[in-house]
PAZAPA-4460 file (N, C-alpha, C; in steps of 0.05 Angstrom, whole numbers, plus 32768, in hexadecimal, padded with zeros to 4 digits):
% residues 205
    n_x    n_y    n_z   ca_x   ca_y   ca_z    c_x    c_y    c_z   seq   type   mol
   76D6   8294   78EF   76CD   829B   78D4   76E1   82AE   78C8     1      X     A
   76EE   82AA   78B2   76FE   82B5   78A2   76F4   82C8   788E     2      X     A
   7703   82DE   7893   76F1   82F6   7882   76FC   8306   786F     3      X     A
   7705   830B   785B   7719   8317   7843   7703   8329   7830     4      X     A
   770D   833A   7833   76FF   834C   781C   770F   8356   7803     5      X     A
   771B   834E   77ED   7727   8347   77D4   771E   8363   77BF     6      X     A
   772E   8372   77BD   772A   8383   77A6   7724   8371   7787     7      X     A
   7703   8380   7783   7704   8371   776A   770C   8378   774C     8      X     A
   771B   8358   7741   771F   835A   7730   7713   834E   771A     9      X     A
   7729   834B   7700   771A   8335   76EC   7720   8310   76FA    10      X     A
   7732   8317   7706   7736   82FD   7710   7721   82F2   7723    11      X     A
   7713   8300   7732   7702   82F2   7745   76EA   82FE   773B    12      X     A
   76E2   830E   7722   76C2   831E   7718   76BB   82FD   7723    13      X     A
   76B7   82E5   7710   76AE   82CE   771A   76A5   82CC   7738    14      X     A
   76AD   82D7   774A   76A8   82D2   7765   768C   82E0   776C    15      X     A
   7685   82ED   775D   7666   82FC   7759   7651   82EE   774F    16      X     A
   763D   82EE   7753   7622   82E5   7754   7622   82EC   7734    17      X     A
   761C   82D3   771E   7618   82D7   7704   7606   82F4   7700    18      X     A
   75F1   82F8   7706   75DB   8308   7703   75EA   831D   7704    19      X     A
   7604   8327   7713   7608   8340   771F   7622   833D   7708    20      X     A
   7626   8328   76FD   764A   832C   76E7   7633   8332   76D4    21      X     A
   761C   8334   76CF   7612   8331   76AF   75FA   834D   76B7    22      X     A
   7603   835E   76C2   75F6   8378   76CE   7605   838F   76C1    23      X     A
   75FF   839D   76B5   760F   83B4   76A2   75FC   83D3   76AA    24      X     A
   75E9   83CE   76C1   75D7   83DC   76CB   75E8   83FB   76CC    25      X     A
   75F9   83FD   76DE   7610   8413   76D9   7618   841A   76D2    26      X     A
   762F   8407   76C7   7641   8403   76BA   763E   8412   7694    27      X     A
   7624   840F   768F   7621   8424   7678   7608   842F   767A    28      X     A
   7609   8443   7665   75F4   844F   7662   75D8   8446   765E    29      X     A
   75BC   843D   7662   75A6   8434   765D   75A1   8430   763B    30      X     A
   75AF   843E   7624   75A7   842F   760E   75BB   8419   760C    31      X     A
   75D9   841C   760E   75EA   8412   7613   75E3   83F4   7618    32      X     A
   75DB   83F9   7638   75DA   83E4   7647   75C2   83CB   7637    33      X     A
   75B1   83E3   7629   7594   83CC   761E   75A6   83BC   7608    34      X     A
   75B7   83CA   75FF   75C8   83C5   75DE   75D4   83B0   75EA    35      X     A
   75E6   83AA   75FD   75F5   8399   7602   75E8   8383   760D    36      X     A
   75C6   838A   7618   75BF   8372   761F   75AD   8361   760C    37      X     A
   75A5   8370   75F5   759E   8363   75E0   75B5   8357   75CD    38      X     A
   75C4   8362   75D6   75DD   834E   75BC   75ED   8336   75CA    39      X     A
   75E5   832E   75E9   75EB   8318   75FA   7608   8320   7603    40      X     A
   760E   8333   7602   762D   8338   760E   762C   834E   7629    41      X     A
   761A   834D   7637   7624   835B   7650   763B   835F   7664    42      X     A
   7643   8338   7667   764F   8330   7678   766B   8335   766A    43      X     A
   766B   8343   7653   7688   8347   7648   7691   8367   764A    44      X     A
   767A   836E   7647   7675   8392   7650   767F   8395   766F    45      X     A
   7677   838C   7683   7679   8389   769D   76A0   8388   769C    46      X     A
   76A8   836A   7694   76BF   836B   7693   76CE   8385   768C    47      X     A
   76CE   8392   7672   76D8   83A2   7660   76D3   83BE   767B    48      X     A
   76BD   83C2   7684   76BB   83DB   7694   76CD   83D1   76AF    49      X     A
   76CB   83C0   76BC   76E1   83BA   76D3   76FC   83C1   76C0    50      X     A
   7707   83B4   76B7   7725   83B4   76A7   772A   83D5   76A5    51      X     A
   7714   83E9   769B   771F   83F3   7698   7723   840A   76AF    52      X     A
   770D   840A   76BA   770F   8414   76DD   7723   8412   76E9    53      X     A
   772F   83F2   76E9   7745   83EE   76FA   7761   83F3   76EF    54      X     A
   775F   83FD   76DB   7772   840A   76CA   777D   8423   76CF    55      X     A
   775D   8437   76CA   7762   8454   76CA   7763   8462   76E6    56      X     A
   7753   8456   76F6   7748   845B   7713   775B   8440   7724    57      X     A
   7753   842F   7721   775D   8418   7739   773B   840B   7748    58      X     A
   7741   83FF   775C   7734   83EE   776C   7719   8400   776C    59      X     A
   76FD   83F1   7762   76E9   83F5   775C   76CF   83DC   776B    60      X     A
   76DA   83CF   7772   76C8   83C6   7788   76D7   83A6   779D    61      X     A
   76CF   83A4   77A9   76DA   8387   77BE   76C2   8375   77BD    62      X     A
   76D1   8356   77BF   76C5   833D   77BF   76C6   833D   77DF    63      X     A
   76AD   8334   77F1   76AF   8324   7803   76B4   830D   780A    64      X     A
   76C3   8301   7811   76CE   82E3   7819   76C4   82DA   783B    65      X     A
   76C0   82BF   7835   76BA   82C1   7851   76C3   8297   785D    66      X     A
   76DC   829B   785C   76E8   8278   785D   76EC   8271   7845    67      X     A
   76ED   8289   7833   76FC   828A   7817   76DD   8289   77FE    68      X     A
   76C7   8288   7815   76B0   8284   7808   76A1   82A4   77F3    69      X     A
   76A1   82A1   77DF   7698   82C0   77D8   7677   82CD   77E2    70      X     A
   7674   82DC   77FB   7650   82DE   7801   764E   82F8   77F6    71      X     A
   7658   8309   77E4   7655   8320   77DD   7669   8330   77D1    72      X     A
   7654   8354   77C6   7666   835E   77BC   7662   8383   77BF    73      X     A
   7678   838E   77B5   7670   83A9   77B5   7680   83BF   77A4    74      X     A
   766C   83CA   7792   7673   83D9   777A   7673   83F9   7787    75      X     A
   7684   83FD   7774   7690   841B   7774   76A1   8431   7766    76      X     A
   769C   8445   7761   76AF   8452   774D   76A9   8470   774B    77      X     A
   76B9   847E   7740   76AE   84A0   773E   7696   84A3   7723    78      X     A
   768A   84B6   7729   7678   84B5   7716   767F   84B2   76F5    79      X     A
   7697   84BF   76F2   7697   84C7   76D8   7694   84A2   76CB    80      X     A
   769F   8495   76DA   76A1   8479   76D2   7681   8468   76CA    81      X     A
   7671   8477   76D7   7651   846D   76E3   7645   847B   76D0    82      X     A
   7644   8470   76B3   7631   8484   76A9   7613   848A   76A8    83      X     A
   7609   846C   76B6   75EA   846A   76B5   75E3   847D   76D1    84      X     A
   75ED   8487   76E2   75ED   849D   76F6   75E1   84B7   76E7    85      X     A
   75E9   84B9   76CD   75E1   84DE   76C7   75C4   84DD   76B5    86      X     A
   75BF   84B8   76B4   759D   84B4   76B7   758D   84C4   76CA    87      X     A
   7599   84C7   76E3   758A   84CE   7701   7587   84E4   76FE    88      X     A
   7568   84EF   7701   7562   8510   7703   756B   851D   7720    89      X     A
   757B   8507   7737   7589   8519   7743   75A9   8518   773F    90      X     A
   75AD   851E   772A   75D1   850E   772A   75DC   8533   7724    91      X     A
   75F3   8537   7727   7607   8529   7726   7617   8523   773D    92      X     A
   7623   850A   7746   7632   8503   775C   7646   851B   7767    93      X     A
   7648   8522   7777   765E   8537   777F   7677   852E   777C    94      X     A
   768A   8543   7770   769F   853F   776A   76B2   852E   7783    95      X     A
   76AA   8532   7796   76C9   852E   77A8   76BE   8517   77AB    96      X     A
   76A5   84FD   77A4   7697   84E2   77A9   769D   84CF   7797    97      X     A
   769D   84C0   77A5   769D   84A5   7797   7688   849F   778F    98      X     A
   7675   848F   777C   7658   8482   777D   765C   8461   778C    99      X     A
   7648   8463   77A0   764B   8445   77A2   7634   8442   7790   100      X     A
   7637   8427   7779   762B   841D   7766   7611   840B   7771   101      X     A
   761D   83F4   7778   760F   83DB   778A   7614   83CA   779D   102      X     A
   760A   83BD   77AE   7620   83B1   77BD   7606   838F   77C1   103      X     A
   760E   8381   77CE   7607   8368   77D9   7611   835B   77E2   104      X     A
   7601   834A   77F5   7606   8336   780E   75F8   8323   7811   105      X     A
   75FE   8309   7810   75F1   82EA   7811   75DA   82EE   7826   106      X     A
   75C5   82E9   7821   75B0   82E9   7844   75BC   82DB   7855   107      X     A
   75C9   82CB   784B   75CD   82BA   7863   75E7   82BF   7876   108      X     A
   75F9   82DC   7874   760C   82E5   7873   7604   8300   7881   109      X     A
   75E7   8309   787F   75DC   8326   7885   75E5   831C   78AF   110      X     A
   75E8   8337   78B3   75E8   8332   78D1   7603   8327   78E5   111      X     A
   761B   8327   78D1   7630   8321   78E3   7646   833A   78DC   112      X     A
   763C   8351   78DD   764E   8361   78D7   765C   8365   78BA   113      X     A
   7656   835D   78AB   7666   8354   7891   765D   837D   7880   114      X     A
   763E   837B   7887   763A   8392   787A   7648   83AD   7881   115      X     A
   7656   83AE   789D   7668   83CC   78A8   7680   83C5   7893   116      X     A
   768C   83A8   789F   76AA   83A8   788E   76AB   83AC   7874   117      X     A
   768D   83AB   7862   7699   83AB   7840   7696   83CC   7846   118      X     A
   7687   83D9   784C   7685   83F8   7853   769B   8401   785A   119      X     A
   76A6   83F9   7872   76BE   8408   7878   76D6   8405   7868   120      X     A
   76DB   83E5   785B   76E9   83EC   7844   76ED   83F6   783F   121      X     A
   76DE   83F7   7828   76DD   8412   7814   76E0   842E   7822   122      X     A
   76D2   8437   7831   76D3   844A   783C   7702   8458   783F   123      X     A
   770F   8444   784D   7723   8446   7852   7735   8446   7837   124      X     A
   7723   8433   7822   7730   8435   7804   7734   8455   77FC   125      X     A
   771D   8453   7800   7714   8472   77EF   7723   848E   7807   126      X     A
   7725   8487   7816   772A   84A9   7828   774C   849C   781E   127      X     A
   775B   8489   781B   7777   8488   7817   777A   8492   77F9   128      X     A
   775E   849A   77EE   7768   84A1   77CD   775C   84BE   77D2   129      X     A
   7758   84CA   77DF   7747   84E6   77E8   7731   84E5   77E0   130      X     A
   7722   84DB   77DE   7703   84E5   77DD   76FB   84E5   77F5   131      X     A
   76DF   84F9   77FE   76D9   84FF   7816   76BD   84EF   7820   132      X     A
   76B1   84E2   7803   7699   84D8   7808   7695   84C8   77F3   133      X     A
   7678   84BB   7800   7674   84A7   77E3   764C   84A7   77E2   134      X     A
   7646   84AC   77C4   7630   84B7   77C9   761D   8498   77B4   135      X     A
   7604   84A2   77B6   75F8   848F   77AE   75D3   849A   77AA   136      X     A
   75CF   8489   778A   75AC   848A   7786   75A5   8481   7792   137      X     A
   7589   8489   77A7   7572   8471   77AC   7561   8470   77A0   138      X     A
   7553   845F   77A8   7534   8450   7798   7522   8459   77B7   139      X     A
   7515   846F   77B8   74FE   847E   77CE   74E8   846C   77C3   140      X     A
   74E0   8452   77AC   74CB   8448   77AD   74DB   8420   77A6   141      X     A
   74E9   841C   77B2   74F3   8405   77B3   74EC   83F5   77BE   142      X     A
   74E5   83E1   77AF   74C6   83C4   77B2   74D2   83A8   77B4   143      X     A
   74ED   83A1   77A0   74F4   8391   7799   750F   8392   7793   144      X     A
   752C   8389   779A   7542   837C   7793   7544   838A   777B   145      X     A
   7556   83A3   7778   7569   83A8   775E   7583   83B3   775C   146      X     A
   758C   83C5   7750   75AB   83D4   7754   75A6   83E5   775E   147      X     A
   7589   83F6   7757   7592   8416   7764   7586   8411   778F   148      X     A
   7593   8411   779C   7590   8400   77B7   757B   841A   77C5   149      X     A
   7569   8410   77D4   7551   8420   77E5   7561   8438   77FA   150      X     A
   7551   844A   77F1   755F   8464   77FA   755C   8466   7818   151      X     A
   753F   8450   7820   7537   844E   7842   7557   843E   784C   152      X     A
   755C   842C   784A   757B   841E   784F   7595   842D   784A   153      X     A
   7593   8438   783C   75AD   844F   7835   75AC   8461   7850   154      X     A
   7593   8473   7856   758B   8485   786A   7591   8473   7880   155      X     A
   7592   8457   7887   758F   8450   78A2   75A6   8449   78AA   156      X     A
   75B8   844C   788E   75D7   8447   7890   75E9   845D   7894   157      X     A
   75DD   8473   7898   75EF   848C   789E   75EF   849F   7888   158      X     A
   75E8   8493   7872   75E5   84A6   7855   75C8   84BC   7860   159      X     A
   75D5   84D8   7855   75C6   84F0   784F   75C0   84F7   7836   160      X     A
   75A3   8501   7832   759A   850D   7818   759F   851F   7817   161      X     A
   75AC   852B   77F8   75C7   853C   77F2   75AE   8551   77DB   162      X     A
   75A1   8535   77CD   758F   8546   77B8   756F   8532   77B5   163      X     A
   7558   8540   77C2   7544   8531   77C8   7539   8527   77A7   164      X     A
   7527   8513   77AC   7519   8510   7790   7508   84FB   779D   165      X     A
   74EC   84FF   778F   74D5   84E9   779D   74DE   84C8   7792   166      X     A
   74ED   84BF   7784   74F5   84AD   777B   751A   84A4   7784   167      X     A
   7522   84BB   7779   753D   84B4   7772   754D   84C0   7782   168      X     A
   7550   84CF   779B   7565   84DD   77AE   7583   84CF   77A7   169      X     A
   758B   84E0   77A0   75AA   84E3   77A9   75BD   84E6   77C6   170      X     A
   75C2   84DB   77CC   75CA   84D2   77EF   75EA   84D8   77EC   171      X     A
   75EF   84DE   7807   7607   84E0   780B   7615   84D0   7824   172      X     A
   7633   84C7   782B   7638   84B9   7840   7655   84CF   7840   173      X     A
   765D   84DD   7854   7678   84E1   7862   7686   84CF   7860   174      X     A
   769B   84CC   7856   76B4   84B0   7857   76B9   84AC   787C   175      X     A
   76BD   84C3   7885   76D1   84BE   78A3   76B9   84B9   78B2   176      X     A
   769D   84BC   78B1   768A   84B4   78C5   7687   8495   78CA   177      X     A
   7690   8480   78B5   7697   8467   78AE   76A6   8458   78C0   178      X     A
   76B5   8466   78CD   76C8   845C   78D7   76C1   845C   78F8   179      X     A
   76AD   8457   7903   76AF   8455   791A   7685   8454   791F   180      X     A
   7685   843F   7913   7663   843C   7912   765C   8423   7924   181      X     A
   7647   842D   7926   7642   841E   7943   7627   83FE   793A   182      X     A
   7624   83F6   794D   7615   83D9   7943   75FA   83DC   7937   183      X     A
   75F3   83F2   7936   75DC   83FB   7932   75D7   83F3   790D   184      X     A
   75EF   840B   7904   75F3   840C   78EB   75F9   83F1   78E1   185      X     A
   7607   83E5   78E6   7610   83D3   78E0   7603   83B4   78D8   186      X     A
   75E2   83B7   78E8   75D7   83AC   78DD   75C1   83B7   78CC   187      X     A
   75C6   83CA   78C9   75B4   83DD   78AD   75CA   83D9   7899   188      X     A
   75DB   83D9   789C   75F3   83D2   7887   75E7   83B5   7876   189      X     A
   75E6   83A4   788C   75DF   8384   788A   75CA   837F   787A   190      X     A
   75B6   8392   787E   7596   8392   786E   759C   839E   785E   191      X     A
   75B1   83BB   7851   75A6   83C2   7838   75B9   83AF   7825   192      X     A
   75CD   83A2   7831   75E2   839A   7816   75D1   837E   7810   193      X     A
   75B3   8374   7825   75B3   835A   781F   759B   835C   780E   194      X     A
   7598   837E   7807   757E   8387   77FE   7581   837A   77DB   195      X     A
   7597   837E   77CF   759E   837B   77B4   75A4   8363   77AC   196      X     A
   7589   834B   77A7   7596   8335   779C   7589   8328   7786   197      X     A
   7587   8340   776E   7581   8338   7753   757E   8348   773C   198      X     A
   7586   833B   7726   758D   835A   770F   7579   8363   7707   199      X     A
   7572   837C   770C   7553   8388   76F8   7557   8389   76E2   200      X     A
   7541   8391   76D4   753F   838B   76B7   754A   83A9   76B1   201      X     A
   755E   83A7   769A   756A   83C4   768C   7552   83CF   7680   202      X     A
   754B   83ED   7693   753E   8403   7686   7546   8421   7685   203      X     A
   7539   842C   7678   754B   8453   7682   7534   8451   7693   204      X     A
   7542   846A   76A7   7537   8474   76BF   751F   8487   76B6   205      X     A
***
């Protein structure tokens, strides 16, 4: 089995699950995001915020390939880029962090390791650009498949709560703890990325 993980671009956005190219959940702010999804142009918003990420910043998330097959993906960026983040009554991301945004994995793909390697990725991306961590919202009441990913799977992945909230914790992950994770994690990796597979409806928090 052939395995490539592809910095994403505009050239492969296509390689993503429609639902997730026409997702502006992050990517702007909650009136923003309603504006753009009432005027039918999300999936152009999406574009326009990659372009310009990969411009100012660089590499903002990787495509999973798997025999050239696309089973997933995984978003990422510093906060200032993330503006629907300073929605969160625990925000603000710590300076020296990355946000991981969202991530996903085909079910049928959960369970062969796929979820350590898109983790450690990044992980190796980000400590070669100095950041020391990469932090992330949970959902402490998460029922159903959306962007902001369950804070119980974050926790079982090595992420620590940085700033509690009965809803919304703010979690944190060490970059260098990444790097030498054992089988355990790795299939908590597998369950939370296969946790995210459909766009919620744009609301403020």
């Amino acid at each position: 089995m052939g395995r490539r993980l592809a910095p994403l671009t505009l050239d492969n956005l296509p390689d993503i699950p429609k639902r997730c190219r026409s997702c502006v959940f992050w990517e702007l702010d909650p009136v923003s995001g309603e504006a753009a999804v009432r005027a039918g142009r999300p999936e152009l918003e999406k574009e326009a915020w990659i372009s310009a990420v990969l411009l100012e910043w660089g590499s903002c998330g990787r495509v999973v390939y798997v025999d050239e097959v696309p089973v997933g993906f995984v978003l990422y960026a510093p906060p200032a880029y993330v503006p629907r983040s300073t929605a969160f009554p625990t925000s603000p991301v710590a300076a020296d962090a990355v946000q991981l945004m969202t991530a996903w994995l085909l079910p049928g793909y959960q369970g062969q390791g796929l979820g350590r390697v898109i983790v450690q990725t990044v992980a190796k991306d980000l400590l070669r650009r100095g950041f020391k961590a990469i932090e992330a919202f949970g959902d402490a009441g998460w029922t159903e498949p959306a962007c902001v990913l369950p804070a119980d799977h974050l926790l079982a992945v090595g992420f620590k709560t940085v700033r509690p909230h009965p809803r919304f914790p703010r979690l944190r992950l060490e970059l260098r703890s990444t790097l030498s994770w054992k089988e355990d994690v790795e299939l908590a990796l597998d369950r939370l990325l296969g946790a995210v597979q459909k766009e919620p409806a744009l609301r403020p928090l």
